[in-house]
Backbone as CSV, one residue per row, in Angstrom:
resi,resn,N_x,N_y,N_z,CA_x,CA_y,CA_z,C_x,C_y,C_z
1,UNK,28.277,45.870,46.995,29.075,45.730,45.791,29.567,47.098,45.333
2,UNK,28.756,48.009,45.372,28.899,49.620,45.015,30.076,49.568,45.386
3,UNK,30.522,49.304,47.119,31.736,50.385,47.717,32.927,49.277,47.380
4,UNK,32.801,48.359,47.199,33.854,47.220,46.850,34.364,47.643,45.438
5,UNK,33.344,48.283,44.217,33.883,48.519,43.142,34.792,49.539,43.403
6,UNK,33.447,50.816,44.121,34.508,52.289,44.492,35.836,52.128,44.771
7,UNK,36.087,50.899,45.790,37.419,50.583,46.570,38.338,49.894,45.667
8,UNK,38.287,49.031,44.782,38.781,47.808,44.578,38.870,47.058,45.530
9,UNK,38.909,46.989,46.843,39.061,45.990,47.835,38.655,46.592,49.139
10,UNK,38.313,45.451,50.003,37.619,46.098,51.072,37.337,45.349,51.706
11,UNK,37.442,45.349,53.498,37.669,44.441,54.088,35.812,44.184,55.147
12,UNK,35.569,43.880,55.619,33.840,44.035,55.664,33.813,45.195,56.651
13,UNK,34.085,45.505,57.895,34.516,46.802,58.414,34.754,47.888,57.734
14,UNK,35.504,48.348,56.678,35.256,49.429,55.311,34.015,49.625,54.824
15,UNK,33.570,48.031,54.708,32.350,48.328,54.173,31.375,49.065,54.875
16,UNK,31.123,48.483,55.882,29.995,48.815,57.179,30.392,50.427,57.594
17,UNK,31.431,50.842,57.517,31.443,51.845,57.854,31.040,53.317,56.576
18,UNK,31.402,52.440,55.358,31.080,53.342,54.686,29.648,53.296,53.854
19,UNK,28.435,52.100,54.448,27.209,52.172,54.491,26.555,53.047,55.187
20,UNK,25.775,53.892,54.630,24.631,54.793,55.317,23.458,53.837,56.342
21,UNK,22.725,54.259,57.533,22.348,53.383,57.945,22.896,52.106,57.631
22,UNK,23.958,51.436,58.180,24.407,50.386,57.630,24.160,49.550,59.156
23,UNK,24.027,48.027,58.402,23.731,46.828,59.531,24.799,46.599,60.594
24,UNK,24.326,45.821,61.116,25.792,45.098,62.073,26.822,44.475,61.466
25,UNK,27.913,44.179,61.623,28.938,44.072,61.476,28.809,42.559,61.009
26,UNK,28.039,41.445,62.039,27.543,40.154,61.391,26.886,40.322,60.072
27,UNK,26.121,40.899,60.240,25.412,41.280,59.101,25.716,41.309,57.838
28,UNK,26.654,42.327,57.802,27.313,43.069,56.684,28.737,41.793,56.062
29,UNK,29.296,40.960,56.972,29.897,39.438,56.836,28.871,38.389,56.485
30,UNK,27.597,38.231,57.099,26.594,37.369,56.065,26.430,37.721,54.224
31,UNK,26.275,39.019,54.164,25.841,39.530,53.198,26.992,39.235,52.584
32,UNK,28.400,39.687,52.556,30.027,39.166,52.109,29.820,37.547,51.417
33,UNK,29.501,36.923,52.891,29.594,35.354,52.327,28.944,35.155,50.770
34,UNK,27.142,35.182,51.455,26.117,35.161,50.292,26.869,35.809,48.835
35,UNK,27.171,36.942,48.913,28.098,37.292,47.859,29.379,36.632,46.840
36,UNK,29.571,36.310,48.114,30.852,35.216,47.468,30.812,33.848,47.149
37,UNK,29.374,33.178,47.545,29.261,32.068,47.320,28.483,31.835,45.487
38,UNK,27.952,33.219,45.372,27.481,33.379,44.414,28.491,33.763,43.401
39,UNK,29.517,34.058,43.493,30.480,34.372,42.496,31.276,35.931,42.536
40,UNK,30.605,36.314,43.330,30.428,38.333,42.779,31.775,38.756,43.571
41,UNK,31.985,37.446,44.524,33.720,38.309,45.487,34.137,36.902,45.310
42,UNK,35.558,37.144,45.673,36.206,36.198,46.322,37.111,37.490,47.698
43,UNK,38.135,36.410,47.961,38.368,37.061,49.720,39.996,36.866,49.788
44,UNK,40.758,37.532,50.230,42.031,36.810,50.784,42.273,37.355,52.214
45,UNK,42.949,36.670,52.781,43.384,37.071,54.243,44.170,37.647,54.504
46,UNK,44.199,38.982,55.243,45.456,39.605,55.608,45.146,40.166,56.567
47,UNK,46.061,39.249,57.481,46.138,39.552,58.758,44.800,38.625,59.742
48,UNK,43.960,39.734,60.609,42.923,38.962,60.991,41.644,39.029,60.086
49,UNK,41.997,40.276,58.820,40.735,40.209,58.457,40.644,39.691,57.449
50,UNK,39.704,39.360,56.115,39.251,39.065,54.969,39.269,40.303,54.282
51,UNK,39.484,40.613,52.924,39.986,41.566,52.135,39.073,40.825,50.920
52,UNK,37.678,41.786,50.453,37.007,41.183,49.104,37.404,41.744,48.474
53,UNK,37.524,41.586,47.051,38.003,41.652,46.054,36.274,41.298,44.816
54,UNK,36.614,41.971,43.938,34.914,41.523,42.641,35.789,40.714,41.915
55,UNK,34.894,39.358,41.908,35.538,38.883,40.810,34.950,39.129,38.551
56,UNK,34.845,40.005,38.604,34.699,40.513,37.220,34.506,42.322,37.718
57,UNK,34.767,42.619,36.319,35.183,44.371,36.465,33.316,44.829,36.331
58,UNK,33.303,45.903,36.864,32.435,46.636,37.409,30.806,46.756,36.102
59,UNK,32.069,46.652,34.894,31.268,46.772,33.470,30.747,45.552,33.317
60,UNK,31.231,44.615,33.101,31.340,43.125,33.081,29.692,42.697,33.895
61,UNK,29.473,42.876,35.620,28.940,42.418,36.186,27.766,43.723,35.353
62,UNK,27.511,45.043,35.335,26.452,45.130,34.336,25.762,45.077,33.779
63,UNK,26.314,44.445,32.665,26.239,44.003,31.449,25.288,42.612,31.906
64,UNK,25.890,41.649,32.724,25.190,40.639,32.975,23.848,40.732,34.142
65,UNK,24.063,41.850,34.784,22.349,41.833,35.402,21.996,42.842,34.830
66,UNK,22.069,43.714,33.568,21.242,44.273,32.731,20.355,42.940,31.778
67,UNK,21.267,42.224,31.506,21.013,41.372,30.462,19.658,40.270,30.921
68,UNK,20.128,39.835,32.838,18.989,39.396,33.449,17.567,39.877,33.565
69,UNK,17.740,41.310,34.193,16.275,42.055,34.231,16.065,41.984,32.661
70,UNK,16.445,42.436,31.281,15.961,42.487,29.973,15.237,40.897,30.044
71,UNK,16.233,40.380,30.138,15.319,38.360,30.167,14.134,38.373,31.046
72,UNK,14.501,38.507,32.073,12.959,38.643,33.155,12.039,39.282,32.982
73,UNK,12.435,40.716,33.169,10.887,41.079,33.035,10.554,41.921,31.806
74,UNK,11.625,41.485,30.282,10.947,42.034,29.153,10.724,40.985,28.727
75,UNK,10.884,39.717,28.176,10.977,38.833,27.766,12.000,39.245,26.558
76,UNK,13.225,39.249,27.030,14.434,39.404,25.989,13.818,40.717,24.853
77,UNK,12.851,41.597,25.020,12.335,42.239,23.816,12.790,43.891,24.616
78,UNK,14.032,43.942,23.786,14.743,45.680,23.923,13.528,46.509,23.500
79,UNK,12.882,46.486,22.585,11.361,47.664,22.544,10.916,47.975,23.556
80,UNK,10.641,46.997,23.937,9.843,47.247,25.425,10.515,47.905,26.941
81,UNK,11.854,47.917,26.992,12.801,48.051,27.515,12.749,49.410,27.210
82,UNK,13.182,49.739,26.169,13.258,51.448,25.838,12.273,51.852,25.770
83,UNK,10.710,51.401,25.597,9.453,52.227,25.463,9.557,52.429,26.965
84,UNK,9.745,51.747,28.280,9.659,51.922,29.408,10.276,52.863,29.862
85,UNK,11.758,53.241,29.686,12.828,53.477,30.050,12.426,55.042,29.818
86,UNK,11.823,55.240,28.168,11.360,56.313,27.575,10.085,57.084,28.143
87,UNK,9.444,56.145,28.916,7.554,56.689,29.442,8.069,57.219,30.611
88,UNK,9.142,56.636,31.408,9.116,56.703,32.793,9.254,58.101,33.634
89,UNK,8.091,58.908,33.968,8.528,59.865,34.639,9.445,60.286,35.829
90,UNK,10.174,59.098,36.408,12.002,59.401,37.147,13.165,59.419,36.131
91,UNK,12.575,58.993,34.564,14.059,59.596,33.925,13.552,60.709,33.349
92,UNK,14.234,61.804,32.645,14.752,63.082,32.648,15.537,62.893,31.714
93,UNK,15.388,62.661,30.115,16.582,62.476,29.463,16.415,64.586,29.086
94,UNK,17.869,64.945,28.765,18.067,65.825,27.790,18.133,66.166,26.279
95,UNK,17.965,67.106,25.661,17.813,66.767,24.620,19.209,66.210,23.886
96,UNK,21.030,66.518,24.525,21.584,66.220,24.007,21.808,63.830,24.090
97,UNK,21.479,63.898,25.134,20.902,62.521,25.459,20.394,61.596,24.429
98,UNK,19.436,62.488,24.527,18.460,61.556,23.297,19.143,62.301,21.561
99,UNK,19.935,62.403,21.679,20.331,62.653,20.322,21.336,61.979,20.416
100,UNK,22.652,61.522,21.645,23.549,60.411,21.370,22.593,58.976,21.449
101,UNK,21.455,58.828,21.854,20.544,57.688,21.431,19.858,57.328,20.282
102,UNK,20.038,58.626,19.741,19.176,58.214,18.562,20.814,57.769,17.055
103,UNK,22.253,58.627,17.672,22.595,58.296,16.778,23.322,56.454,17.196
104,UNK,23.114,55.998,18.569,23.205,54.748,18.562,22.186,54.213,17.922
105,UNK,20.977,54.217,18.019,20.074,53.814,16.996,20.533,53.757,15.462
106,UNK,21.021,54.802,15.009,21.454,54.933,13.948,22.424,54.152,13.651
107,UNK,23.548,53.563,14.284,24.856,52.855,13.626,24.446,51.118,14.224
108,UNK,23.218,51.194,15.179,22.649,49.680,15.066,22.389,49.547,14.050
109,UNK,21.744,50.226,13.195,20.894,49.968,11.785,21.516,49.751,11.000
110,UNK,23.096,50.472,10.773,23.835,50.877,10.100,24.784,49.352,10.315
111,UNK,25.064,48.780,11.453,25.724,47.328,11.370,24.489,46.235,10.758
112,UNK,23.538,46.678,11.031,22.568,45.393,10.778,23.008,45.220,9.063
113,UNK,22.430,46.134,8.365,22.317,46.399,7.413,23.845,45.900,6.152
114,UNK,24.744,46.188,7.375,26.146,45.679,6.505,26.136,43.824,7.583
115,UNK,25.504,43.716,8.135,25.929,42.606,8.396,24.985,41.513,7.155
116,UNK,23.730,42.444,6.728,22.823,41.731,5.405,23.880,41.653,4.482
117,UNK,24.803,42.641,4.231,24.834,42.319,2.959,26.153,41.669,3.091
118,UNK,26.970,41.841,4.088,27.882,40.393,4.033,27.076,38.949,4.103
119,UNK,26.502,38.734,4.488,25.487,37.528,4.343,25.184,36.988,3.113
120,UNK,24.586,38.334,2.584,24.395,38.042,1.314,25.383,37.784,-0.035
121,UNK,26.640,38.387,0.361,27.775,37.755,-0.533,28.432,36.738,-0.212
122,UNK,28.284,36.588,1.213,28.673,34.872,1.582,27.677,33.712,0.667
123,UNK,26.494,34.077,0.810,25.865,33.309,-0.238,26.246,32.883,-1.672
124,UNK,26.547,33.952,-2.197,26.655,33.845,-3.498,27.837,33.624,-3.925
Protein backbone atom coordinates (compact mmCIF):
# COMPACT_ATOMS: atom_id res chain seq x y z
CA UNK A 1 0.00 0.00 0.00
CA UNK A 2 3.04 2.35 1.00
CA UNK A 3 4.39 2.37 -2.76
CA UNK A 4 0.83 2.55 -4.36
CA UNK A 5 0.24 5.76 -2.17
CA UNK A 6 4.00 7.00 -3.03
CA UNK A 7 2.91 6.29 -6.77
CA UNK A 8 -0.68 7.03 -7.08
CA UNK A 9 -0.81 4.04 -9.33
CA UNK A 10 1.06 1.09 -9.94
CA UNK A 11 1.01 -1.78 -11.84
CA UNK A 12 2.14 -5.10 -9.61
CA UNK A 13 5.67 -5.29 -11.40
CA UNK A 14 6.36 -1.46 -9.99
CA UNK A 15 5.46 -2.77 -7.09
CA UNK A 16 7.73 -5.86 -6.78
CA UNK A 17 10.38 -4.07 -8.01
CA UNK A 18 10.29 -1.34 -5.78
CA UNK A 19 9.95 -3.85 -2.62
CA UNK A 20 13.11 -4.51 -0.67
CA UNK A 21 13.55 -8.23 -0.42
CA UNK A 22 10.41 -8.38 -2.26
CA UNK A 23 8.34 -11.79 -3.15
CA UNK A 24 7.60 -13.30 -6.46
CA UNK A 25 5.82 -11.71 -8.82
CA UNK A 26 2.67 -14.31 -8.05
CA UNK A 27 3.01 -13.32 -4.90
CA UNK A 28 3.06 -9.76 -4.92
CA UNK A 29 -0.52 -10.26 -7.53
CA UNK A 30 -2.01 -12.51 -4.60
CA UNK A 31 -1.31 -9.87 -2.15
CA UNK A 32 -2.96 -7.07 -5.02
CA UNK A 33 -6.07 -9.31 -5.20
CA UNK A 34 -6.49 -9.86 -1.23
CA UNK A 35 -6.15 -6.08 -1.27
CA UNK A 36 -8.68 -5.36 -3.54
CA UNK A 37 -11.15 -7.64 -2.49
CA UNK A 38 -11.00 -5.94 0.73
CA UNK A 39 -11.62 -2.54 -0.55
CA UNK A 40 -8.05 -0.82 -0.24
CA UNK A 41 -7.48 -0.95 -4.46
CA UNK A 42 -9.41 -1.23 -7.20
CA UNK A 43 -7.53 -2.00 -10.78
CA UNK A 44 -7.98 -0.91 -14.42
CA UNK A 45 -6.43 -2.44 -17.43
CA UNK A 46 -4.02 -1.04 -19.62
CA UNK A 47 -2.75 -2.88 -21.95
CA UNK A 48 -1.59 -6.42 -20.61
CA UNK A 49 -1.25 -5.23 -17.26
CA UNK A 50 -3.55 -4.17 -14.22
CA UNK A 51 -2.84 -0.60 -12.97
CA UNK A 52 -3.98 -0.28 -8.87
CA UNK A 53 -5.17 2.58 -7.93
CA UNK A 54 -6.25 3.23 -3.50
CA UNK A 55 -9.50 3.53 -3.28
CA UNK A 56 -9.58 6.36 -0.41
CA UNK A 57 -6.68 9.03 0.03
CA UNK A 58 -3.74 8.02 2.01
CA UNK A 59 -5.21 10.18 5.19
CA UNK A 60 -8.56 8.70 4.95
CA UNK A 61 -7.26 4.94 5.11
CA UNK A 62 -5.28 6.21 8.49
CA UNK A 63 -7.54 7.54 10.15
CA UNK A 64 -9.54 4.28 9.79
CA UNK A 65 -6.83 1.68 10.91
CA UNK A 66 -5.73 4.12 13.57
CA UNK A 67 -9.24 4.15 14.71
CA UNK A 68 -9.17 0.04 14.50
CA UNK A 69 -5.97 -0.64 16.58
CA UNK A 70 -7.50 2.34 19.26
CA UNK A 71 -10.85 -0.16 19.23
CA UNK A 72 -8.76 -3.34 19.54
CA UNK A 73 -6.30 -3.17 21.57
CA UNK A 74 -7.27 0.01 23.80
CA UNK A 75 -10.69 -0.58 24.20
CA UNK A 76 -11.70 2.77 22.41
CA UNK A 77 -9.83 4.53 25.65
CA UNK A 78 -7.28 7.43 23.99
CA UNK A 79 -5.53 7.55 27.76
CA UNK A 80 -4.26 4.55 27.35
CA UNK A 81 -3.19 5.07 23.84
CA UNK A 82 -1.11 8.14 24.77
CA UNK A 83 0.14 6.75 28.19
CA UNK A 84 1.65 3.99 25.79
CA UNK A 85 2.67 5.99 22.99
CA UNK A 86 4.27 8.31 25.89
CA UNK A 87 6.21 5.17 28.02
CA UNK A 88 7.46 3.70 24.87
CA UNK A 89 11.16 3.66 24.67
CA UNK A 90 11.23 3.56 20.36
CA UNK A 91 9.50 6.97 20.49
CA UNK A 92 11.79 9.93 21.01
CA UNK A 93 9.44 12.81 21.21
CA UNK A 94 11.27 16.39 21.29
CA UNK A 95 10.68 18.90 23.37
CA UNK A 96 9.18 21.07 20.55
CA UNK A 97 6.78 17.89 19.90
CA UNK A 98 5.43 17.61 23.01
CA UNK A 99 4.64 21.20 23.25
CA UNK A 100 2.55 21.09 19.77
CA UNK A 101 0.81 18.12 21.92
CA UNK A 102 0.22 19.63 24.70
CA UNK A 103 -1.21 22.72 22.89
CA UNK A 104 -3.58 20.08 21.01
CA UNK A 105 -4.49 19.03 24.36
CA UNK A 106 -5.20 22.42 25.04
CA UNK A 107 -7.82 23.44 22.20
CA UNK A 108 -9.46 19.71 22.86
CA UNK A 109 -10.38 21.18 26.17
CA UNK A 110 -10.95 24.36 24.79
CA UNK A 111 -13.81 22.75 22.14
CA UNK A 112 -15.13 20.53 24.86
CA UNK A 113 -15.76 23.21 27.05
CA UNK A 114 -17.56 25.53 24.33
CA UNK A 115 -19.31 22.60 23.12
CA UNK A 116 -20.83 22.58 27.25
CA UNK A 117 -21.84 25.63 27.02
CA UNK A 118 -23.62 25.57 23.71
CA UNK A 119 -25.48 22.68 25.19
CA UNK A 120 -26.21 24.44 27.84
CA UNK A 121 -27.98 27.38 26.05
CA UNK A 122 -29.68 24.98 23.82
CA UNK A 123 -31.31 23.98 26.98
CA UNK A 124 -32.51 26.91 28.21
Amino acid sequence: MDIVYARGSASALDIQEAMPDAPGYSTVRTLLRILETKGHLRHEKQGMSFIYHPTEPAHQAAHSALSQVVQTFFASNIERVVATLLSSKDIQLTPEELDRISTLVEQAKQAERETEVAEKEAEA
